[in-house]
C-alpha positions as CSV (number, residue, x, y, z in Angstrom):
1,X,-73.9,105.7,107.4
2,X,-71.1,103.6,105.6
3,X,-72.8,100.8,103.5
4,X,-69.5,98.5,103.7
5,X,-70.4,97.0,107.3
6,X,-67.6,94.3,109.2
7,X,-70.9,91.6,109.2
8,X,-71.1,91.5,105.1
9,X,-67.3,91.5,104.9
10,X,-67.4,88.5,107.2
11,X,-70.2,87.2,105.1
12,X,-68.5,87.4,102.0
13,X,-65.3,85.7,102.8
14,X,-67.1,83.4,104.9
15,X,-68.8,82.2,101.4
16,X,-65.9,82.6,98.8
17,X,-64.2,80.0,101.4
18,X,-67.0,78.0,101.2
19,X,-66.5,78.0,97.7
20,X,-63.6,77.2,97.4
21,X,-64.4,73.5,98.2
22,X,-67.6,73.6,96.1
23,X,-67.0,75.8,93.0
24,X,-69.3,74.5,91.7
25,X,-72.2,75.5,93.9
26,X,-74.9,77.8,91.7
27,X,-76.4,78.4,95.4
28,X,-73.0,79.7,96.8
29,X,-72.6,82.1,93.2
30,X,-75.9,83.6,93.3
31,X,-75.0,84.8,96.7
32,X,-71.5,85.8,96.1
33,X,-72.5,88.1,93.1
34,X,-74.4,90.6,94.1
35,X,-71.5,91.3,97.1
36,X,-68.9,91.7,94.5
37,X,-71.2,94.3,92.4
38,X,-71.7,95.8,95.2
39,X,-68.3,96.2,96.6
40,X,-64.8,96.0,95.5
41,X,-63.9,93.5,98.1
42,X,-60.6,91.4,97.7
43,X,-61.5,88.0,99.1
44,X,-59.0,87.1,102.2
45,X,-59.8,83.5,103.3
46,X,-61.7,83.7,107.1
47,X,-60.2,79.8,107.8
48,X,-56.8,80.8,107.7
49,X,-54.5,80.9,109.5
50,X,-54.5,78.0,112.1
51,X,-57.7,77.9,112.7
52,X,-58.6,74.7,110.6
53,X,-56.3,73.1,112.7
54,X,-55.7,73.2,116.1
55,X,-55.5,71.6,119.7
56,X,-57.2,69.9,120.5
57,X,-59.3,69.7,117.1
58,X,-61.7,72.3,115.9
59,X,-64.7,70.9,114.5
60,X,-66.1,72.1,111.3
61,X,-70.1,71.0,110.8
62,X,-72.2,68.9,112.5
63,X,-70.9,65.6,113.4
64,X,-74.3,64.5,114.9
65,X,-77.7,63.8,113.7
66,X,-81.0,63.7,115.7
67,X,-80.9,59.6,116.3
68,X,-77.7,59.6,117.7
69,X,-77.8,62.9,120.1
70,X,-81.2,61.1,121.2
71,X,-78.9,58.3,122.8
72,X,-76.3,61.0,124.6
73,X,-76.0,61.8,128.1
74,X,-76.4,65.7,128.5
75,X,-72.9,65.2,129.8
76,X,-70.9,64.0,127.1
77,X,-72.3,66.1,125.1
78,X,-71.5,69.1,126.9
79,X,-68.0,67.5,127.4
80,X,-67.8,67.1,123.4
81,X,-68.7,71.1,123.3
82,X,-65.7,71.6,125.3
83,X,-62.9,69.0,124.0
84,X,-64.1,70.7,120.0
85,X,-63.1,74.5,121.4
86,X,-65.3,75.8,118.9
87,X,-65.1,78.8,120.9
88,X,-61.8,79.4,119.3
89,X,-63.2,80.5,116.7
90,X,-64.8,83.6,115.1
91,X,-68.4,83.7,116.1
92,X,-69.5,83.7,112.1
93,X,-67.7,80.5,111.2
94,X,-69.0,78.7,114.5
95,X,-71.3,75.8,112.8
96,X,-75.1,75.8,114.1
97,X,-75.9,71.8,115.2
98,X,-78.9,71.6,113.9
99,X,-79.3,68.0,114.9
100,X,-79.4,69.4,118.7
101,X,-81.9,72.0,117.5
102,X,-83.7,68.8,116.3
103,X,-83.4,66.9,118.9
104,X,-84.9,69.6,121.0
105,X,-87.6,70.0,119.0
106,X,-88.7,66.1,118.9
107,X,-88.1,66.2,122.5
108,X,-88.0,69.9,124.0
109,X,-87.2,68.4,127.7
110,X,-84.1,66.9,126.1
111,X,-82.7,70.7,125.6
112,X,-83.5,71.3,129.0
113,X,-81.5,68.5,130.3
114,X,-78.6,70.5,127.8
115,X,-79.9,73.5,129.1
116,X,-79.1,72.2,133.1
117,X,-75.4,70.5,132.2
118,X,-74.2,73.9,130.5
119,X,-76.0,76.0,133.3
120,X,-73.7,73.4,136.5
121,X,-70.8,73.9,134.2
122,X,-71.4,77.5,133.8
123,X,-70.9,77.2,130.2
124,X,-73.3,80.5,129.5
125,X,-71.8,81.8,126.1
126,X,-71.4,78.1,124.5
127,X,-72.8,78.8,121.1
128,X,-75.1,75.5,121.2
129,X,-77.6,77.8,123.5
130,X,-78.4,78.9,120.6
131,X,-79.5,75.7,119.2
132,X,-81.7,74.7,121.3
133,X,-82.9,78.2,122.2
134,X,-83.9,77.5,118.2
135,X,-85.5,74.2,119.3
136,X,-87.2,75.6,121.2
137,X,-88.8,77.9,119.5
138,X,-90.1,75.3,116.5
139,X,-91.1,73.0,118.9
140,X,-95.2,72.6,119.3
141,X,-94.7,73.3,123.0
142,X,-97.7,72.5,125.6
143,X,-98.1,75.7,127.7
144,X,-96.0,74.1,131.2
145,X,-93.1,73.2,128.7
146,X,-93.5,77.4,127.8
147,X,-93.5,78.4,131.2
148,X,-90.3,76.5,131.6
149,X,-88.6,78.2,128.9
150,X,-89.7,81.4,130.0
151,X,-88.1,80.4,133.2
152,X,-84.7,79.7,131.7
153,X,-85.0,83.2,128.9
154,X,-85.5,85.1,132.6
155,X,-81.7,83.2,133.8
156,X,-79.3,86.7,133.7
157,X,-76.7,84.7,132.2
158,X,-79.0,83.3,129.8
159,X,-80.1,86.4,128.3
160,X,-76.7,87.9,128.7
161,X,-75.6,86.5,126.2
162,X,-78.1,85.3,124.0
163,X,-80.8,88.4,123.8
164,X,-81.5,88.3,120.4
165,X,-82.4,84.9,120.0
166,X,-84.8,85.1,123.0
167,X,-86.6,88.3,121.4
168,X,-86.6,85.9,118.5
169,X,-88.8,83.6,120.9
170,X,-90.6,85.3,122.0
171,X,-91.7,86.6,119.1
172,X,-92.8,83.3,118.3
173,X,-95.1,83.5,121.2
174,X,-97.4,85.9,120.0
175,X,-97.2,86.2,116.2
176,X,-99.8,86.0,114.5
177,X,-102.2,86.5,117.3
178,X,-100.2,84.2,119.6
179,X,-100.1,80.6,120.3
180,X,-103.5,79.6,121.8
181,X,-102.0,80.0,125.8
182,X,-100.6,83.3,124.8
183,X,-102.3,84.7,126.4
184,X,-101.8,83.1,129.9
185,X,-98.0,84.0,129.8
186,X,-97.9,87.4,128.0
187,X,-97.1,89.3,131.7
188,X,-93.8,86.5,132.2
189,X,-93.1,87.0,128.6
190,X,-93.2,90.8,129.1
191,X,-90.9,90.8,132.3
192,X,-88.6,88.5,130.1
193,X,-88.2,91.1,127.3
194,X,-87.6,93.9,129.2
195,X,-84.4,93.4,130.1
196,X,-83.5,92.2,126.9
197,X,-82.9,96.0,124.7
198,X,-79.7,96.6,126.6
199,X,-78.3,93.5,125.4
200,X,-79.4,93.1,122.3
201,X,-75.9,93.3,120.2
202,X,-75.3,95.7,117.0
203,X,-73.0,97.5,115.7
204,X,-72.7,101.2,114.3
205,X,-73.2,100.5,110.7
206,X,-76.2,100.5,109.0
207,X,-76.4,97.3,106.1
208,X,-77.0,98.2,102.6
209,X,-80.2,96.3,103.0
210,X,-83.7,98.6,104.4
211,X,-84.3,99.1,108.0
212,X,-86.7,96.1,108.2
213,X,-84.8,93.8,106.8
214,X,-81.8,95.1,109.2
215,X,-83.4,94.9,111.9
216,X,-84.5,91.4,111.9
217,X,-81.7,89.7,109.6
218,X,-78.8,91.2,111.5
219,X,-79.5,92.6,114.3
220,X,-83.0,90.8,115.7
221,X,-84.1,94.0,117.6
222,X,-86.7,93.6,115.2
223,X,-88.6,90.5,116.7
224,X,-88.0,92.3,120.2
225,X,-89.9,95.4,118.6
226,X,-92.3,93.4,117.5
227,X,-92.9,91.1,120.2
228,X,-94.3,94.6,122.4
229,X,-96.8,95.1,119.7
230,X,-97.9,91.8,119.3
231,X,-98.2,91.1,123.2
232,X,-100.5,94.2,123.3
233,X,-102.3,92.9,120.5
234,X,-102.9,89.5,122.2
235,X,-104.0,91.3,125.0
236,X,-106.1,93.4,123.6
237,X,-108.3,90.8,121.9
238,X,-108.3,88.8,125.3
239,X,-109.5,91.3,127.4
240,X,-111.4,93.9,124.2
241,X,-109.2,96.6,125.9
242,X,-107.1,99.0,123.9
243,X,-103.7,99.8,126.3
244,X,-100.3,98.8,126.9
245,X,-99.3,97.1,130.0
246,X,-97.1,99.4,132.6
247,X,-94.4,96.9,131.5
248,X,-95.1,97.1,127.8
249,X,-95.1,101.0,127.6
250,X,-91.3,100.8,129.3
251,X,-90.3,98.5,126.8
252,X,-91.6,100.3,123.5
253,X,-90.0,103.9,125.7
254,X,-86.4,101.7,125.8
255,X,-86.4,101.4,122.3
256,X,-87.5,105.3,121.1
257,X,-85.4,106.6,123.9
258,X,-81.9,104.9,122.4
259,X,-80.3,107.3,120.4
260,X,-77.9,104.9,118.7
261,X,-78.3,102.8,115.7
262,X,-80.2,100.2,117.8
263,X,-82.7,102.4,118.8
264,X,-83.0,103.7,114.8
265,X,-84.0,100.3,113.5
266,X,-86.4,99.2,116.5
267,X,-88.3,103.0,115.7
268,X,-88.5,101.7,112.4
269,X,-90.4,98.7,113.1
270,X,-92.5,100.9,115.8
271,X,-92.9,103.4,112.8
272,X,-94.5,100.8,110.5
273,X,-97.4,100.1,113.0
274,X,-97.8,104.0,113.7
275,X,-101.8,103.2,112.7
276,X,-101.9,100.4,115.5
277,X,-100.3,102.3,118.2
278,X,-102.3,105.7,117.8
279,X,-105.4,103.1,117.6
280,X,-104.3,101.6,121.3
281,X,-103.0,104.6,123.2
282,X,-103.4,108.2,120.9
283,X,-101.5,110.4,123.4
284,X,-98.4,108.3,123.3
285,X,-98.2,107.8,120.0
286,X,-98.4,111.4,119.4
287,X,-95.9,112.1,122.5
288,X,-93.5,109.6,121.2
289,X,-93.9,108.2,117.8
290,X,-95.5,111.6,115.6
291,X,-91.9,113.7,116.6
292,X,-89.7,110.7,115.0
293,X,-90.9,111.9,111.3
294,X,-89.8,115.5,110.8
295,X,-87.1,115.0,113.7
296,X,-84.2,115.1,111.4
297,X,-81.0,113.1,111.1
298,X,-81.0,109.0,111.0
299,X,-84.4,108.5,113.4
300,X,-86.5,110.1,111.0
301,X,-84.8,108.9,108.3
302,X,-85.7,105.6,110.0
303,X,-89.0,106.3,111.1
304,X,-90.0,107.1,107.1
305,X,-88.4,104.3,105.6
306,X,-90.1,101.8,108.4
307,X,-93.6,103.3,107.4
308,X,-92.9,102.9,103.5
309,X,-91.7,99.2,103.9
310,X,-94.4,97.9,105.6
311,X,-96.7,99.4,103.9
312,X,-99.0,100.3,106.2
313,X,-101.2,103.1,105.3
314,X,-103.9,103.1,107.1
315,X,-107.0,106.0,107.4
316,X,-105.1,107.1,111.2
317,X,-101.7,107.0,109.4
318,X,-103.1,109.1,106.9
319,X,-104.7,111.2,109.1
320,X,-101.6,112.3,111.4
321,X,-99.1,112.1,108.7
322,X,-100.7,112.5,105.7
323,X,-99.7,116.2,105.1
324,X,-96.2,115.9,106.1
325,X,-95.7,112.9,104.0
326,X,-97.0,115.2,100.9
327,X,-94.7,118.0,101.9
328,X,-91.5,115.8,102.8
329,X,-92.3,112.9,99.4
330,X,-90.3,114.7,96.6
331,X,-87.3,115.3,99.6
332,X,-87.7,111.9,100.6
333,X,-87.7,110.0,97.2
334,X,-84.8,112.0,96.3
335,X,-81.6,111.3,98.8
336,X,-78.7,110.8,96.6
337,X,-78.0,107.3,98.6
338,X,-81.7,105.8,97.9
339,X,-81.8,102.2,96.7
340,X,-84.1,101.9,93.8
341,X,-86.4,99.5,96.0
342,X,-87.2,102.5,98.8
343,X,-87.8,104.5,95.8
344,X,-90.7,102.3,95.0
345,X,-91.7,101.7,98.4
346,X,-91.8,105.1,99.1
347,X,-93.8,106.3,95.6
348,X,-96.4,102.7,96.7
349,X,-97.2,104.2,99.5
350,X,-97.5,107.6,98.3
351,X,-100.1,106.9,95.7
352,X,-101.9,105.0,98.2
353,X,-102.2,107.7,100.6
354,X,-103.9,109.6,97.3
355,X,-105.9,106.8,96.2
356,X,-107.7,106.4,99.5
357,X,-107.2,109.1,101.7
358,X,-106.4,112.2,100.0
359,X,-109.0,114.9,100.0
360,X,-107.9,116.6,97.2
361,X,-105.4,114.1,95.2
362,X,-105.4,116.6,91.9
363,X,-104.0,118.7,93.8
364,X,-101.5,117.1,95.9
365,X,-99.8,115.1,93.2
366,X,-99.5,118.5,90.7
367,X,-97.8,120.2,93.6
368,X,-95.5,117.3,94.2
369,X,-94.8,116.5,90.0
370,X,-94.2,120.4,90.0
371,X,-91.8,120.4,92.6
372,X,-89.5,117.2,91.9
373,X,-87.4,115.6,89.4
374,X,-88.6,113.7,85.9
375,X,-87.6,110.8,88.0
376,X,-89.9,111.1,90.9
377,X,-92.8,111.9,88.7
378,X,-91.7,108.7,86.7
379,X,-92.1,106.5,89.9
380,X,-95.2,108.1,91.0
381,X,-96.7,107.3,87.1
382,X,-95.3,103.5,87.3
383,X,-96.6,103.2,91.3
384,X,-99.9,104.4,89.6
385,X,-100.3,101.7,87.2
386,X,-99.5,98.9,89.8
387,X,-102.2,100.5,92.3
388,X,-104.9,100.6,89.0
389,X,-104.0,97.3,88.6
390,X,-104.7,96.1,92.1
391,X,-108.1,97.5,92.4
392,X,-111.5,96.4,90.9
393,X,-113.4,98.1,88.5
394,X,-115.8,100.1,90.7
395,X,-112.8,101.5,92.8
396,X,-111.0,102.6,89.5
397,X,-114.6,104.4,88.0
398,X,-114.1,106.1,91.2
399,X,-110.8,107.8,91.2
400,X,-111.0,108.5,87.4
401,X,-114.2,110.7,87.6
402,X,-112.3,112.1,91.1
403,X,-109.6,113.3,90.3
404,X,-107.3,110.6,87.8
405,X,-109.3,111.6,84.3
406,X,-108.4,115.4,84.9
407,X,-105.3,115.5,86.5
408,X,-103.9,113.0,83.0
409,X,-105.7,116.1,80.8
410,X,-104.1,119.1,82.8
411,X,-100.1,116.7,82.2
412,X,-101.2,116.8,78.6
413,X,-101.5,119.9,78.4
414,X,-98.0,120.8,80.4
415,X,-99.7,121.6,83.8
416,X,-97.6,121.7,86.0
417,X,-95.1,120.7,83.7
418,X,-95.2,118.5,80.7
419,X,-94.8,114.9,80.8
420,X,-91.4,113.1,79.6
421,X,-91.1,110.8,77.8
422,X,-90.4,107.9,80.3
423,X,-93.1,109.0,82.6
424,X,-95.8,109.2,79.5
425,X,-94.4,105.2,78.7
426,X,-95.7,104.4,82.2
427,X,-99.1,106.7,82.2
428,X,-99.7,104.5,79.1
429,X,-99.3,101.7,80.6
430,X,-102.5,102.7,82.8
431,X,-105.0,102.0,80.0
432,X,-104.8,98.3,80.1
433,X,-105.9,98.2,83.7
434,X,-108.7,100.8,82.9
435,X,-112.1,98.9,82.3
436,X,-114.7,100.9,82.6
437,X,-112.8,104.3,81.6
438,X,-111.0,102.6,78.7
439,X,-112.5,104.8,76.1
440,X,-111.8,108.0,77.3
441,X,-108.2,106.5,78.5
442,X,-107.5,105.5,75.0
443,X,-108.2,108.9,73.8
444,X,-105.6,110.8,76.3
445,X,-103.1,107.9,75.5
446,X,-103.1,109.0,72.2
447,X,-102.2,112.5,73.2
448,X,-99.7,111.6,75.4
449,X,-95.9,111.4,74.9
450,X,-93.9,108.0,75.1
451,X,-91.3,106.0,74.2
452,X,-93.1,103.7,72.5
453,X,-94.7,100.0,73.4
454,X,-92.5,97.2,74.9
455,X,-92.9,94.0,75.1
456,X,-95.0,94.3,79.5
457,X,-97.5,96.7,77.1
458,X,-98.7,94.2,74.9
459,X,-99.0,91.4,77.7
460,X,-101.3,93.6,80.2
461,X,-103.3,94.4,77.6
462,X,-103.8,90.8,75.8
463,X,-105.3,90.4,79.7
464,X,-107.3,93.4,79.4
465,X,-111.3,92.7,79.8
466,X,-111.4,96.1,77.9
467,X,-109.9,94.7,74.6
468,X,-112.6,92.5,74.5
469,X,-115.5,94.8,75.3
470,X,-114.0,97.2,73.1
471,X,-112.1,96.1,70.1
472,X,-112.5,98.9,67.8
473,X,-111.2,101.1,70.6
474,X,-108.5,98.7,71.4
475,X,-107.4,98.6,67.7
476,X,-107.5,102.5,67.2
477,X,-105.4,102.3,70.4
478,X,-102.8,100.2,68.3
479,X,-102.9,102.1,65.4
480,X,-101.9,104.8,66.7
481,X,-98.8,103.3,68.9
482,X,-97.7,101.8,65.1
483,X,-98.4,105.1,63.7
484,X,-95.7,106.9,66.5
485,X,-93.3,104.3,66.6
486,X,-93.3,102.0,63.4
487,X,-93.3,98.7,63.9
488,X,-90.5,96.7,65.6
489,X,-89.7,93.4,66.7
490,X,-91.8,93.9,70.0
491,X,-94.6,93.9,68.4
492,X,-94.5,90.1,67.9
493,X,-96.1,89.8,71.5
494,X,-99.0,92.4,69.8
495,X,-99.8,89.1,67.6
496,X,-101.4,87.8,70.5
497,X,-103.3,91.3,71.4
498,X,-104.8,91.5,67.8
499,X,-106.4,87.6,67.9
500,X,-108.3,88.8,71.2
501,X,-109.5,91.8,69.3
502,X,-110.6,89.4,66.4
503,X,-111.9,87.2,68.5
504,X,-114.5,90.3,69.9
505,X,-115.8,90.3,66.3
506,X,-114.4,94.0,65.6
507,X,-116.1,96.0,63.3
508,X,-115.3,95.9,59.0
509,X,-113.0,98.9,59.0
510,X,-110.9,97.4,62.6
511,X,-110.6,94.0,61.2
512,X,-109.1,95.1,58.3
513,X,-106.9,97.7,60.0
514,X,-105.9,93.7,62.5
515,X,-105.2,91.9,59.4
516,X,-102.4,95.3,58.2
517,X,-101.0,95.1,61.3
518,X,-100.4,91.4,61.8
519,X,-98.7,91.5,58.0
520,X,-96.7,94.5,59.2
521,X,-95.5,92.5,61.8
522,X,-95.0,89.3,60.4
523,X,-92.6,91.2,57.8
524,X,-90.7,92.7,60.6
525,X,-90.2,89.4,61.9
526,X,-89.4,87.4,59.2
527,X,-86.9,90.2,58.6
528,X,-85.5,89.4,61.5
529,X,-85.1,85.8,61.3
């Protein structure tokens, strides 16, 4: 898949034009940036030629605001829509009215009355649909005033052109357990989004950005995905039983049947609830959902990369795909086209799947650090520290007399293979978040190798509860890390570290090895002024 896609070109120049008449704009440059790191764009301005000006006028903004629209016959309005011709222009530069999407939220019988002029005047693919499609949807909407809409989402026309905002909707309907009447329209809600998939638009290139974020910021299949899901699990706790609706299961079958890039990014979204749907119906989910990660090609690239980025592990995930995601991690973290975030998604999830579910975690990470690159085993070490620091003190005793104590003695010791540098700086970096183990954690940090302490080092372990329950450890700990590496200017921030210790009421011999160190590193600095 190309990562240069027609909808962030469009993007692009849309902005640079934009900034053209606000150069000034620090919104407008943080968003411009990135693109042109990212690509070697030349900008070629998207308002020109002729389509500023034209006849009759093309409007640029929104010339309205809530009061006034409030005061305007459906019918001028609509007749303003026409006269602008804002058709006559790219869809991308075509200006959202927010005041109608106002004005339809204040009011949501007001966008029906827009809704009935554009439907007599067969105006179906008028961009303002959109708008108060959008009102809609914000809108605290009494459960009639639903219906209604539903009525007008079910209008062939309607969702014709305008699928992806409607999965949008209807989305809204049931997230986060659903509106308190979800319940009562989930079946007309259902029948609405089945049509929907074949007109959902997107295009055949993948964005640089991760499947989620694809799938809802550009190409909305997302909320339609989602919207199965969530209507299941509003039914579910309605009616405490676990199964899709006949109409449901055709709807999630649309979406893993599509072979194209559309039906990649909704599997994605499916893939990051694989726990919930083995939970409501196992034999589908194994049918339909377990083939889509050792498939092969873009679907189970997909399928993958929606489980890391949700970040659902859960004990049924781990169950059915805990295994494979052992024997595929080291080939997964290690495609050639990998942004740095799935990296980290992917080694998250990984060391939560050996945190909580593994039976033999030793084990499975020393056959994956054996098999993959320094850099894998780096982002396994760093995803390590982050889970350590999540978790309380009991759940950290836990894993290090299970399996995390050991398996840091056999890396010491080169088994598998011995630790680099850069992954020792991170395994280091565990000892802060070690409470109860901090003694004998101090004692393999010593043995470990590293590139020395930074600046992050010295902050996590000011905030260390350990440095205060143990100060002579915590200054042996330091002693040693000046002893490897000699003092630099970092070490200012270790200032801060050594007053806690002080503060602990060390013993003779530490507090005089504190008061070295601080004049060690006040000479550095002053050095350095």
């Amino acid at each position: 898949m190309t990562t240069q896609n027609a909808t962030e070109r469009r993007r692009y120049n849309l902005l640079k034009a934009l900034q053209e008449t606000a150069p000034e704009c620090q919104i407008l440059r943080d968003e411009i940036a990135p693109m042109e790191e990212s690509h070697s764009w030349e900008w070629t301005d998207p308002l020109q030629p002729g389509l500023m000006i034209s006849e009759p006028m093309v409007i640029i903004g929104d010339p309205f605001t809530p009061d006034s629209l409030k005061e305007t016959a459906a019918e001028q309005l609509v007749s303003w829509l026409m006269e602008s011709n804002r058709q006559a222009q790219p869809e991308e530069l075509i200006p959202g009215l927010w005041s109608v999407q106002e004005t339809t939220r204040q009011n949501p019988q007001w966008g029906d009355g827009i809704a009935r002029e554009l439907a007599k005047q067969q105006q179906w693919s008028e961009p303002v649909w959109k708008d108060i499609i959008s009102g809609w949807r914000v809108a605290d909407l009494q459960e009639e005033q639903h219906r209604k809409v539903l009525e007008w989402f079910s209008v062939r026309d309607v969702y014709t052109h305008h699928a992806g905002d409607i999965a949008e909707s209807l989305h809204a309907l049931t997230r986060n357990g659903g509106k308190s009447y979800a319940i009562n329209l989930i079946d007309e809600a259902e029948q609405v989004a089945l049509p929907l998939w074949d007109h959902i638009r997107c295009g055949d290139e993948m964005p640089v950005q991760g499947w989620h974020e694809a799938a809802f910021n550009f190409y909305q299949m997302g909320y339609l995905a989602t919207f199965w899901l969530e209507a299941t699990a509003v039914r579910t706790q309605a009616s405490q039983r676990e199964i899709f609706s006949p109409t449901s299961t055709s709807g999630l079958n649309q979406i893993v049947d599509d072979d194209s890039l559309k039906g990649d990014l909704g599997s994605a979204i499916l893939a990051g609830q694989a726990g919930f749907l083995w939970h409501i119906d196992q034999a589908w989910a194994e049918e339909t959902i377990q083939p889509m990660f050792t498939c092969g090609g873009n679907r189970e690239s997909a399928a993958w990369g929606g489980l890391v980025e949700a970040q659902n592990i859960t004990p049924q995930v781990a169950q059915v795909l805990g295994h494979t995601f052992q024997d595929k991690f080291s080939e997964l973290v290690e495609q050639p086209n990998n942004e740095p975030r799935t990296n980290r998604l992917f080694a998250d999830a990984y060391t939560k799947l050996l945190c909580h579910y593994a039976a033999e975690p030793r084990e499975w990470l020393k056959e994956t650090v054996k098999s993959s690159s320094k850099e894998t085993s780096v982002l396994i070490a760093e995803a390590m520290k982050n889970r350590l620091r999540e978790t309380d003190a009991e759940q950290q005793k836990d894993w290090w007399e299970r399996w995390v104590r050991e398996y840091w003695q056999d890396r010491n010791m080169g088994s598998p293979k011995p630790i680099s540098p850069a992954e020792g700086t991170h395994m280091v970096g565990w000892v802060p978040h070690l409470t109860e183990p901090f003694a004998e954690a101090v004692t393999l940090a010593k043995a470990t190798p590293w590139k020395g302490p930074d600046i992050p080092l010295f902050i996590e372990l000011k905030r260390s509860r350990a440095v205060s329950t143990y100060p002579d450890l915590a200054t042996d700990l330091l002693m040693n890390w000046s002893e490897r590496s000699g003092i630099t200017t970092e070490w200012g921030t270790a200032l801060e570290v050594l007053n806690k210790i002080e503060e602990a009421s060390p013993s003779e011999r530490a507090a005089g090895q504190i008061l070295d160190l601080k004049a060690q590193i006040r000479a550095i600095l002053e050095a350095f002024r």
